[in-house]
C-alpha beads as a LAMMPS data file, in Angstrom:
LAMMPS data file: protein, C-alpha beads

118 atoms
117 bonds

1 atom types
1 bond types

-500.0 500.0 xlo xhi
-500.0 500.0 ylo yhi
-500.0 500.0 zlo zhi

Masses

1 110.0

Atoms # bond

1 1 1 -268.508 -159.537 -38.592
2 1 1 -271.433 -157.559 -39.514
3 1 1 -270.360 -153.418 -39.961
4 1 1 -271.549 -150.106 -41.005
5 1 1 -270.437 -147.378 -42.395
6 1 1 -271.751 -144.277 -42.546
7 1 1 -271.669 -142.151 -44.811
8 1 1 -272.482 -137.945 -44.468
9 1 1 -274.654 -135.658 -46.254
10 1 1 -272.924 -132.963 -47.909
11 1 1 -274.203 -129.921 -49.057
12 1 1 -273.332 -128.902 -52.761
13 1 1 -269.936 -126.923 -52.708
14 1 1 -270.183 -124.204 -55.671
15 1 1 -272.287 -124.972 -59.123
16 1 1 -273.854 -128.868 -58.899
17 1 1 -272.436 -131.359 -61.174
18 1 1 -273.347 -131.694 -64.709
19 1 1 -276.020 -134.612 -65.179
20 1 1 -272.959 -136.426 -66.974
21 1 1 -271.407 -135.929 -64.245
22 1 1 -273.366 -137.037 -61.964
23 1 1 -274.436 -139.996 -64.361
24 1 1 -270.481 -140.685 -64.059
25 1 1 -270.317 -140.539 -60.332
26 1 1 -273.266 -142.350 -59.601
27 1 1 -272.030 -145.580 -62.148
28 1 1 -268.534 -145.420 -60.273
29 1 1 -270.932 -145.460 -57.292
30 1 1 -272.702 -149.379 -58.536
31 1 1 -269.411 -150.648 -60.095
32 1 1 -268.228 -150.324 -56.015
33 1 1 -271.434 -151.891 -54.747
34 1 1 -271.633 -154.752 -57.638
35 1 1 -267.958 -155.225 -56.439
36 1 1 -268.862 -155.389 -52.661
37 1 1 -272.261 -157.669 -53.755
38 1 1 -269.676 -160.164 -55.763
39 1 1 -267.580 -160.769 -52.782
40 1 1 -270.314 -161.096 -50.853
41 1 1 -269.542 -158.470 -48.296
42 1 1 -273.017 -156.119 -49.419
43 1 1 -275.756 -156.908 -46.653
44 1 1 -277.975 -153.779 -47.540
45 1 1 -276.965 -150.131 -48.281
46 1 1 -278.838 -147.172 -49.129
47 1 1 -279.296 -143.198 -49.764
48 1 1 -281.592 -140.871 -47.464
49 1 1 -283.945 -138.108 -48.557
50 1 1 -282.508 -134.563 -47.115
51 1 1 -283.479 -134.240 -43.169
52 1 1 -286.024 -131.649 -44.189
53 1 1 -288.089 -134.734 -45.061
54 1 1 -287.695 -136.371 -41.542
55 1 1 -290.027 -137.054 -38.891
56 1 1 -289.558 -137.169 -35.535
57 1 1 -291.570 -139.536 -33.449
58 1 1 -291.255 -138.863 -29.307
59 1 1 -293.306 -140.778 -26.700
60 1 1 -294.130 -138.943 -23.786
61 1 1 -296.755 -140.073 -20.751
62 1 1 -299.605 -141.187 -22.779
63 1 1 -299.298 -139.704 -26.205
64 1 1 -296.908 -139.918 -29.516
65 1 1 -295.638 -136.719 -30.539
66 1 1 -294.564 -136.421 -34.197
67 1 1 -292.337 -132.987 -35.150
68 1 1 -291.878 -132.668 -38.732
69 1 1 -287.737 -131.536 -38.978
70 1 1 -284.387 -133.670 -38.128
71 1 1 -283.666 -134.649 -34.520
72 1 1 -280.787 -132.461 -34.164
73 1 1 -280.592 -128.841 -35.569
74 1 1 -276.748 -129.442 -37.282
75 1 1 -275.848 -128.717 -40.086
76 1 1 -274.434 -133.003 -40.335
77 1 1 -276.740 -135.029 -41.639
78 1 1 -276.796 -138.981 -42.598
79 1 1 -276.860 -138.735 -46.235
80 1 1 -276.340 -143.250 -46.348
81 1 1 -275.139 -146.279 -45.006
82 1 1 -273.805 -149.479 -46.091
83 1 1 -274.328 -153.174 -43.758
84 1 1 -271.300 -155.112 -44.878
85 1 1 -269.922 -158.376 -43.852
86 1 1 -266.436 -158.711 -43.493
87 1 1 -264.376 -161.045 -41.545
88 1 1 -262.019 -158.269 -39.593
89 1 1 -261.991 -154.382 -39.029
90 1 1 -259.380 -154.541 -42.037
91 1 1 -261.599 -155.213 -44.613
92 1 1 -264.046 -152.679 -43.699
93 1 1 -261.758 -150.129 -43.784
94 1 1 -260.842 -150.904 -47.264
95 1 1 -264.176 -151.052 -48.224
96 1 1 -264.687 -147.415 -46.213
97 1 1 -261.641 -146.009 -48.485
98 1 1 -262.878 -146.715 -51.306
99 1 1 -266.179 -145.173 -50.800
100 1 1 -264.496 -142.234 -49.054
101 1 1 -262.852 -141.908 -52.150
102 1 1 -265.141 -141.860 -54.724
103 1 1 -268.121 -139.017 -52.480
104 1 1 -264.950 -137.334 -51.378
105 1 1 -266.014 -137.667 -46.929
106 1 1 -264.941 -139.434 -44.275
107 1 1 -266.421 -142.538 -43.728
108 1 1 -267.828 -143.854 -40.182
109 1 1 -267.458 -147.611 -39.688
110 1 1 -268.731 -148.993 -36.688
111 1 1 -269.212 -152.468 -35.278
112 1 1 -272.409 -153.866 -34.451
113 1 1 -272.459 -154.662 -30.495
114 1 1 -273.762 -158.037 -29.929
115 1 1 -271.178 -159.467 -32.962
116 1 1 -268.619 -158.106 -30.388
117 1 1 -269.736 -159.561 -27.110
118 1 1 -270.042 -162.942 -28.512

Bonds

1 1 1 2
2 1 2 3
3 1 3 4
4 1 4 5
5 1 5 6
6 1 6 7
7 1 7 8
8 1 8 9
9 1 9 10
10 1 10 11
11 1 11 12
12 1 12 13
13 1 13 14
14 1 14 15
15 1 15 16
16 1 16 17
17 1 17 18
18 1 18 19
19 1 19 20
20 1 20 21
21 1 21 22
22 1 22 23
23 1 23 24
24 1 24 25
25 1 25 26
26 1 26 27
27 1 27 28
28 1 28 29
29 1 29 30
30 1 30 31
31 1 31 32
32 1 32 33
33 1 33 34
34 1 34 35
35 1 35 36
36 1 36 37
37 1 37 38
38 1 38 39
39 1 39 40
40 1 40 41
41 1 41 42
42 1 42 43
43 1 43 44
44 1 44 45
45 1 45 46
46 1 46 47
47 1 47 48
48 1 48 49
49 1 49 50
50 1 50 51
51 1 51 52
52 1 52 53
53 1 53 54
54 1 54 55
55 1 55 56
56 1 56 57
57 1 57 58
58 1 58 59
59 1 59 60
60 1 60 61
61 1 61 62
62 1 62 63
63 1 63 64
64 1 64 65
65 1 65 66
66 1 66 67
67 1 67 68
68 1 68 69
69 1 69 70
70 1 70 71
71 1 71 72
72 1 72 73
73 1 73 74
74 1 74 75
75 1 75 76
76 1 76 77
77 1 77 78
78 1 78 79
79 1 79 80
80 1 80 81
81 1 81 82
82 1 82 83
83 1 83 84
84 1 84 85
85 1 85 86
86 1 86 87
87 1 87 88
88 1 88 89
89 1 89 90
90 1 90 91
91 1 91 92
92 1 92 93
93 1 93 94
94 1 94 95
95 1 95 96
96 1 96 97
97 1 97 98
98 1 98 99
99 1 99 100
100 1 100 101
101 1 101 102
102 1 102 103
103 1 103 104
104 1 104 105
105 1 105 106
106 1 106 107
107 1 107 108
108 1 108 109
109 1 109 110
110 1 110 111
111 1 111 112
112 1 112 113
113 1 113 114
114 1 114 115
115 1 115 116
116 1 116 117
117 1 117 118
């Protein structure tokens, strides 16, 4: 089955890490993602931009309306996702732990509806 989790934005708690720091987190970050891409579980992942870079595109009547911002005013945010392939719930949730782990969130994983009707 086809899931994804979701990961949050988080704002930076206290002073930001060091850039070896953050050279270390972001390595522990691949070795996960060449591990998920070995096992073939990876589908497609990626990081967002923070909201203040989103658009939001509305149609109403005859005309598209485009409001520079996030949809929702909140200070949650998507910060990235992950597709993944897995055969059962089980497996995703490992996968979510470990990712939990190593950006210290909660992870969202979610089912994709028509793998679940079928």
């Amino acid at each position: 089955m086809t899931y994804y989790m979701l990961r949050p934005g988080q704002a930076v708690q206290g002073p930001p890490p060091s850039d070896g720091e953050m050279q270390e987190h972001m390595q522990a970050i691949w070795r996960l993602e060449a591990e998920m891409k070995s096992a073939g579980t990876w589908v497609f992942g990626g990081r967002l931009h923070d909201p203040s870079t989103a658009t939001v595109v509305r149609a109403e009547a005859n005309d598209v309306l485009t409001t520079d911002g996030p949809f929702a005013e909140t200070k949650d945010h998507l910060g990235g996702f992950y597709l993944i392939q897995t055969t059962d719930l089980d497996g995703a949730l490992e996968l979510a732990g470990k990712v939990s782990a190593l950006i210290g969130a909660s992870i969202e994983v979610r089912p994709f509806v028509d793998e679940m009707t079928s």
